[in-house]
C-alpha positions as CSV (number, residue, x, y, z in Angstrom):
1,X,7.6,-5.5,-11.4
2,X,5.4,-3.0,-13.0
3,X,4.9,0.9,-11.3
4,X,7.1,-0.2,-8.5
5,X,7.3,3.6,-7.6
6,X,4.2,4.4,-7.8
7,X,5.0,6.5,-11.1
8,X,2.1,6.0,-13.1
9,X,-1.5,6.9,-11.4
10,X,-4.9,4.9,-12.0
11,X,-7.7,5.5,-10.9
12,X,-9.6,6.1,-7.5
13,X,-5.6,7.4,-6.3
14,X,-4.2,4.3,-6.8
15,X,-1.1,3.5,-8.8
16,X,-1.6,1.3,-12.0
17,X,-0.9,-2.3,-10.6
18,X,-1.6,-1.6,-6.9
19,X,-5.1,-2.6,-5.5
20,X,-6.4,-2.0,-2.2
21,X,-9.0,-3.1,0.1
22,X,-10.6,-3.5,3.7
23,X,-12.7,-6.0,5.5
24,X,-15.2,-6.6,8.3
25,X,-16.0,-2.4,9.1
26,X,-12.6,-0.9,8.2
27,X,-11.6,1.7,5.9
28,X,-9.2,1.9,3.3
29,X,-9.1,5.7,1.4
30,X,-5.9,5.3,-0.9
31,X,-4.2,8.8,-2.5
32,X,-0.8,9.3,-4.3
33,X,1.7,12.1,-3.1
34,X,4.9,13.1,-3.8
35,X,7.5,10.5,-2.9
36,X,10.1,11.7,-0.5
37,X,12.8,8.7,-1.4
38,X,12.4,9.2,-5.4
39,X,12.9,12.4,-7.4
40,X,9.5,12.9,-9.3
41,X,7.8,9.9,-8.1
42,X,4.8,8.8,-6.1
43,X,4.2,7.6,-2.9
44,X,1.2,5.3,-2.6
45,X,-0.6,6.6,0.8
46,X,-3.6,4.7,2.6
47,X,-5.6,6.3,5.3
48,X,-7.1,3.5,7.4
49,X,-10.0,3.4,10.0
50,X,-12.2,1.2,12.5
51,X,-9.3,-0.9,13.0
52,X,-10.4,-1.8,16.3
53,X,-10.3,-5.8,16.7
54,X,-8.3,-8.5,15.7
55,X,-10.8,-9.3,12.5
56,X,-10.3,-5.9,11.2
57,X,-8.0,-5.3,8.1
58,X,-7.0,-2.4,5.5
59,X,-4.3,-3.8,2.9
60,X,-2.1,-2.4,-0.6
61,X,-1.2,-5.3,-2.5
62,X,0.5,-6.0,-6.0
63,X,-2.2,-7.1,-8.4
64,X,-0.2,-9.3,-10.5
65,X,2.0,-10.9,-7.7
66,X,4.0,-13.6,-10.6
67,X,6.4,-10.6,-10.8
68,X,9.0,-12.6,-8.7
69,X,10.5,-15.5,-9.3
70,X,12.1,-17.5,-6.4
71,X,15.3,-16.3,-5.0
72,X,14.6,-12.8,-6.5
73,X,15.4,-10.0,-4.3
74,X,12.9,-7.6,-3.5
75,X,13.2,-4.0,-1.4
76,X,10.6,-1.3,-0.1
77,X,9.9,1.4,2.4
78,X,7.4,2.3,4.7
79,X,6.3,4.7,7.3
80,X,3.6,4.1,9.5
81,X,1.9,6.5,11.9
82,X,-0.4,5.0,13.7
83,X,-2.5,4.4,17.2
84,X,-0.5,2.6,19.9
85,X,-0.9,-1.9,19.8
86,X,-1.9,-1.4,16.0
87,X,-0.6,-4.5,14.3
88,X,1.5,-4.5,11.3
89,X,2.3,-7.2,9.1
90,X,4.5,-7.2,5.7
Protein backbone atom coordinates (compact mmCIF):
# COMPACT_ATOMS: atom_id res chain seq x y z
CA UNK A 1 0.00 0.00 0.00
CA UNK A 2 1.23 3.28 -1.09
CA UNK A 3 1.52 6.52 1.72
CA UNK A 4 0.10 4.21 4.32
CA UNK A 5 1.34 6.87 6.87
CA UNK A 6 0.29 9.59 5.47
CA UNK A 7 4.05 10.59 4.62
CA UNK A 8 3.89 12.11 1.44
CA UNK A 9 1.23 15.31 1.12
CA UNK A 10 -0.97 16.09 -2.13
CA UNK A 11 -2.93 18.50 -2.50
CA UNK A 12 -6.07 20.24 -0.92
CA UNK A 13 -4.30 18.47 2.65
CA UNK A 14 -4.73 15.20 1.61
CA UNK A 15 -2.11 12.55 1.48
CA UNK A 16 -0.97 11.21 -2.05
CA UNK A 17 -3.35 8.08 -2.46
CA UNK A 18 -6.07 9.11 0.06
CA UNK A 19 -9.34 10.82 -1.35
CA UNK A 20 -12.09 12.15 0.52
CA UNK A 21 -15.57 13.17 0.14
CA UNK A 22 -19.17 13.98 1.62
CA UNK A 23 -22.71 13.50 0.44
CA UNK A 24 -26.29 14.83 0.81
CA UNK A 25 -25.29 18.40 2.93
CA UNK A 26 -22.22 17.28 4.85
CA UNK A 27 -18.76 18.47 5.11
CA UNK A 28 -15.60 16.96 4.67
CA UNK A 29 -12.43 19.63 5.28
CA UNK A 30 -9.30 17.21 5.21
CA UNK A 31 -5.67 18.58 6.68
CA UNK A 32 -2.42 16.59 7.60
CA UNK A 33 -0.70 17.00 11.11
CA UNK A 34 1.85 15.58 12.85
CA UNK A 35 1.32 11.92 13.60
CA UNK A 36 1.42 11.09 17.21
CA UNK A 37 1.98 6.98 16.53
CA UNK A 38 4.91 7.60 13.83
CA UNK A 39 8.15 9.62 14.36
CA UNK A 40 8.06 12.23 11.42
CA UNK A 41 4.89 11.22 9.87
CA UNK A 42 1.45 12.46 9.06
CA UNK A 43 -1.73 12.00 10.38
CA UNK A 44 -4.51 12.39 7.85
CA UNK A 45 -7.30 14.52 9.86
CA UNK A 46 -11.02 15.22 8.56
CA UNK A 47 -13.25 17.82 10.15
CA UNK A 48 -16.78 16.70 9.38
CA UNK A 49 -20.18 18.68 9.61
CA UNK A 50 -24.14 18.52 9.04
CA UNK A 51 -24.06 15.03 9.97
CA UNK A 52 -27.41 15.15 11.23
CA UNK A 53 -29.54 12.12 9.56
CA UNK A 54 -29.11 8.84 8.62
CA UNK A 55 -28.38 9.87 4.72
CA UNK A 56 -25.54 12.04 5.75
CA UNK A 57 -21.92 10.88 5.19
CA UNK A 58 -18.22 12.34 5.30
CA UNK A 59 -15.58 9.45 4.20
CA UNK A 60 -11.29 8.92 3.70
CA UNK A 61 -10.81 6.17 1.45
CA UNK A 62 -7.82 4.51 -0.35
CA UNK A 63 -7.90 5.48 -4.04
CA UNK A 64 -6.43 2.49 -5.44
CA UNK A 65 -8.14 -0.14 -3.15
CA UNK A 66 -6.29 -3.47 -5.33
CA UNK A 67 -3.51 -2.91 -2.76
CA UNK A 68 -4.61 -6.17 -0.86
CA UNK A 69 -4.80 -9.29 -1.85
CA UNK A 70 -7.05 -11.78 -0.02
CA UNK A 71 -5.88 -13.11 3.28
CA UNK A 72 -3.60 -10.06 3.56
CA UNK A 73 -3.40 -8.54 6.86
CA UNK A 74 -4.11 -5.11 7.27
CA UNK A 75 -3.82 -2.60 10.59
CA UNK A 76 -4.74 1.08 11.40
CA UNK A 77 -5.67 3.65 14.08
CA UNK A 78 -8.08 6.02 14.77
CA UNK A 79 -9.41 8.55 17.14
CA UNK A 80 -12.68 9.97 16.86
CA UNK A 81 -14.14 12.94 18.80
CA UNK A 82 -17.27 13.38 18.10
CA UNK A 83 -21.17 14.39 19.12
CA UNK A 84 -23.00 11.71 21.19
CA UNK A 85 -25.31 8.68 18.64
CA UNK A 86 -22.69 9.68 15.75
CA UNK A 87 -22.36 6.49 13.77
CA UNK A 88 -19.09 5.05 12.81
CA UNK A 89 -18.37 2.56 10.39
CA UNK A 90 -14.79 1.03 9.24
Amino acid sequence: MYNPSFDVAGNDGLAIGWGSGAANGATAIPSLLPSTLAPGGLAQRLDMTQLDSANKYAQLYLLNRSTFSAGQAASGAVYFRATASLRVQL
